[in-house]
C-alpha positions as CSV (number, residue, x, y, z in Angstrom):
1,X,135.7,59.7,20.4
2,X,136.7,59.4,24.2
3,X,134.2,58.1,27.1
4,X,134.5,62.1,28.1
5,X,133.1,63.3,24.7
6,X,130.4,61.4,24.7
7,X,129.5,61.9,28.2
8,X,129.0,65.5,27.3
9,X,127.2,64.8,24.0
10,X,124.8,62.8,26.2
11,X,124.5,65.5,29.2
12,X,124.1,68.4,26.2
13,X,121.3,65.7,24.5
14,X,119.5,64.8,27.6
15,X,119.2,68.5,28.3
16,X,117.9,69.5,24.8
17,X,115.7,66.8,24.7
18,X,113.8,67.7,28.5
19,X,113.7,71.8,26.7
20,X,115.9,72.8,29.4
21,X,118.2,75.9,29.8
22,X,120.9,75.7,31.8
23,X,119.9,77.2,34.7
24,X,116.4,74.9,34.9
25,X,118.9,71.9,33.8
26,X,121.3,72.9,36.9
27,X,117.7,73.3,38.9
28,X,116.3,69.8,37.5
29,X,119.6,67.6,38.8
30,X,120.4,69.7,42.0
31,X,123.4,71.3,41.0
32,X,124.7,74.9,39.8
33,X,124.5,76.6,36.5
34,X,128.3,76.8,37.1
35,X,128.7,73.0,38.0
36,X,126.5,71.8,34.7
37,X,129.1,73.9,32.9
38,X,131.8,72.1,34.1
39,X,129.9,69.1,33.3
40,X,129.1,69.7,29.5
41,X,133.0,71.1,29.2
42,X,134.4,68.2,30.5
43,X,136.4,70.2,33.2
44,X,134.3,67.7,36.2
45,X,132.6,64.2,35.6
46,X,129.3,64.6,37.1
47,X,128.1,61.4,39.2
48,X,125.7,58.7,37.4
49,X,123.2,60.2,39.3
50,X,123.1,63.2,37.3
51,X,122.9,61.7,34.0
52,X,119.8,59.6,35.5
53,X,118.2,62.7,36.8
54,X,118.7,64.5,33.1
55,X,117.5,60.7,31.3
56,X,114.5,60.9,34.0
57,X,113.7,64.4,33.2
58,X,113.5,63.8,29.8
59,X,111.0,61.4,29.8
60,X,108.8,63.3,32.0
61,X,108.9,66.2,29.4
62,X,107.4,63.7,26.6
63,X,105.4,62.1,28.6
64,X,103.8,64.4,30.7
65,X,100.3,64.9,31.4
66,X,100.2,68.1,33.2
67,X,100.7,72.4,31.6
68,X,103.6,74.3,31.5
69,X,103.8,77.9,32.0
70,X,103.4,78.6,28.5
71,X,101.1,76.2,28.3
72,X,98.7,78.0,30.8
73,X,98.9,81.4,28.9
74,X,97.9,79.9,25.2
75,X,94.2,78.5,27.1
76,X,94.0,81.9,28.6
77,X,94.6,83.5,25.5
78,X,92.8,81.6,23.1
79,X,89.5,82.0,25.8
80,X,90.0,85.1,27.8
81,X,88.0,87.1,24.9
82,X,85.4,84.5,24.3
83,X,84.8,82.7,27.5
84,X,86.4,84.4,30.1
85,X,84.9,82.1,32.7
86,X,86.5,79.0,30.8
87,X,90.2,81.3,30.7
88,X,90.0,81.6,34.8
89,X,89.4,77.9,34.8
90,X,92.3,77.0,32.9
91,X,94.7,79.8,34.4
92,X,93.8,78.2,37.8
93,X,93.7,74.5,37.1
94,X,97.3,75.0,35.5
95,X,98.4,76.8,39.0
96,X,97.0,73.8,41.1
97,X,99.0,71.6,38.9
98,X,102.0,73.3,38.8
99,X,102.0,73.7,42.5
100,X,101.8,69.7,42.9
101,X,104.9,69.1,41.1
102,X,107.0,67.6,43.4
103,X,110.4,67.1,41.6
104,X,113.2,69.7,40.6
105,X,112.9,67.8,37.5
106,X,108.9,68.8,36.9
107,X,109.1,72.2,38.5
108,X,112.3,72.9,36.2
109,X,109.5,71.5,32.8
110,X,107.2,73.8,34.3
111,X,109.6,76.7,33.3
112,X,110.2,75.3,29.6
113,X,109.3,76.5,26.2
114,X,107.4,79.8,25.1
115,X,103.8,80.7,24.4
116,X,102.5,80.9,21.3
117,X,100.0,83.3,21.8
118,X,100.6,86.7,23.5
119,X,98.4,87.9,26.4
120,X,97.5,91.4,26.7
121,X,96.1,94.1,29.1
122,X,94.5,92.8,31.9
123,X,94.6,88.8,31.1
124,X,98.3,89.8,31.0
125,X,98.6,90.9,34.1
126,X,96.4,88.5,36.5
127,X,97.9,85.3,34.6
128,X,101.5,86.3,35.3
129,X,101.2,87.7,38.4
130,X,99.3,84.0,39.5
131,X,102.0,81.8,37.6
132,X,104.8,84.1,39.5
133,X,103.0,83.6,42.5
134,X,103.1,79.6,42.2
135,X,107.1,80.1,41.4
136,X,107.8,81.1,44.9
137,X,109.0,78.0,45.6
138,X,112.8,78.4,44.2
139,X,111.7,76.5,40.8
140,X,112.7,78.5,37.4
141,X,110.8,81.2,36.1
142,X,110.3,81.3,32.3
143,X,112.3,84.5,31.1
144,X,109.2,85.8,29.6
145,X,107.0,85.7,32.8
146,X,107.2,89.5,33.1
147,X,106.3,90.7,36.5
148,X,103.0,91.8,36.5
149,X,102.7,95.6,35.8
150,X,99.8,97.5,37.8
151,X,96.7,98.5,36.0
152,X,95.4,101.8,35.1
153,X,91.8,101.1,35.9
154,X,89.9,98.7,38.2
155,X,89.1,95.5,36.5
156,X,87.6,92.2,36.9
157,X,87.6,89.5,35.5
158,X,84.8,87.8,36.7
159,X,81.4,89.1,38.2
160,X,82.1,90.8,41.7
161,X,80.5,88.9,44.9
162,X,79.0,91.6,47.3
163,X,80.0,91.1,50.8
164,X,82.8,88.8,49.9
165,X,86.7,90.0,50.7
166,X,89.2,91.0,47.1
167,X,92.0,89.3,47.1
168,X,94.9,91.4,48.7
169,X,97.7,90.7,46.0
170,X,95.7,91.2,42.8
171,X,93.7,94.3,44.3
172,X,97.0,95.9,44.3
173,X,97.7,95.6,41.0
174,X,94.1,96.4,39.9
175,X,92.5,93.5,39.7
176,X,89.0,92.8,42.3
177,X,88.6,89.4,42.0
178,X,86.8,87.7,45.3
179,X,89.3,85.5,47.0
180,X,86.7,82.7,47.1
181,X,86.8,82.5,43.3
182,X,90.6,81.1,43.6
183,X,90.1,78.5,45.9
184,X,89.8,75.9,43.3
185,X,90.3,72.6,46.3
């Protein structure tokens, strides 16, 4: 087997080992979807630095102590119907933490793998539109993060504050939630 064969049997390896797609691979290492293709069919040999950026990112995927995207919405939806309080708490501490990740490499994890459980209704709505709202920062966004779909009815998930301001963002889609209730620092 040629040096260039198993180059790209290490790039495609490093990528299926970190759960990457190509486009949070390309995101993870700097580069476009377009370039990593070259990469894995041998048309360019990508710099060392890109194979330690793919070996880096997949040891942060095993090792890391922190939720992913799909990670977020099985605590929501194994709680939202039983302890709603303890769902909000889980839905925001996984936005704090996905808002300190401060590598391509972490914000492209973030994006990785699929939930197990499905979110409905409501729950549905306010968790993706807060995950999509942490995404604003160029990372990936999981191809199942739907964007959030307006509600029907008024709903909240949490008891109302008199005299305290909705957030703007949710409100819109349906959801009256005080803005003090996500301020989790």
């Amino acid at each position: 087997m040629s040096s260039r064969d198993r180059l790209r049997q290490r790039l495609a390896a490093l990528i299926e080992a970190a759960g990457f797609n190509r486009s949070q691979a390309a995101h993870a290492v700097g580069c476009t979807p377009s370039r990593l293709g070259d990469y894995l069919a041998g048309r360019t040999i990508p710099s060392a630095m890109v194979l330690l950026d793919l070996e880096d990112a997949a040891d942060q995927a095993a090792h890391r102590s922190w939720m992913r995207a799909c990670d977020v919405i099985d605590e929501v939806a194994t709680h939202c119907d039983s302890d709603p309080v303890w769902a909000m708490r889980m839905l925001l501490q996984g936005r704090d933490q996905a808002r300190a990740l401060s590598t391509p490499a972490r914000r492209a994890i973030w994006a990785t793998g699929s939930p197990r459980l499905a979110l409905t209704g409501p729950w549905k709505t306010l968790a993706h539109t807060i995950l999509r709202e942490t995404a604003r920062d160029g990372r990936p966004i999981p191809r199942w993060l739907a964007a959030p779909m307006p509600l029907r009815e008024p709903w909240a998930p949490l008891p109302l504050r008199q005299g305290r301001a909705l957030d703007g963002c949710l409100a819109a889609l349906g959801i009256e939630i005080n803005e003090r209730e996500l301020v989790t620092a």
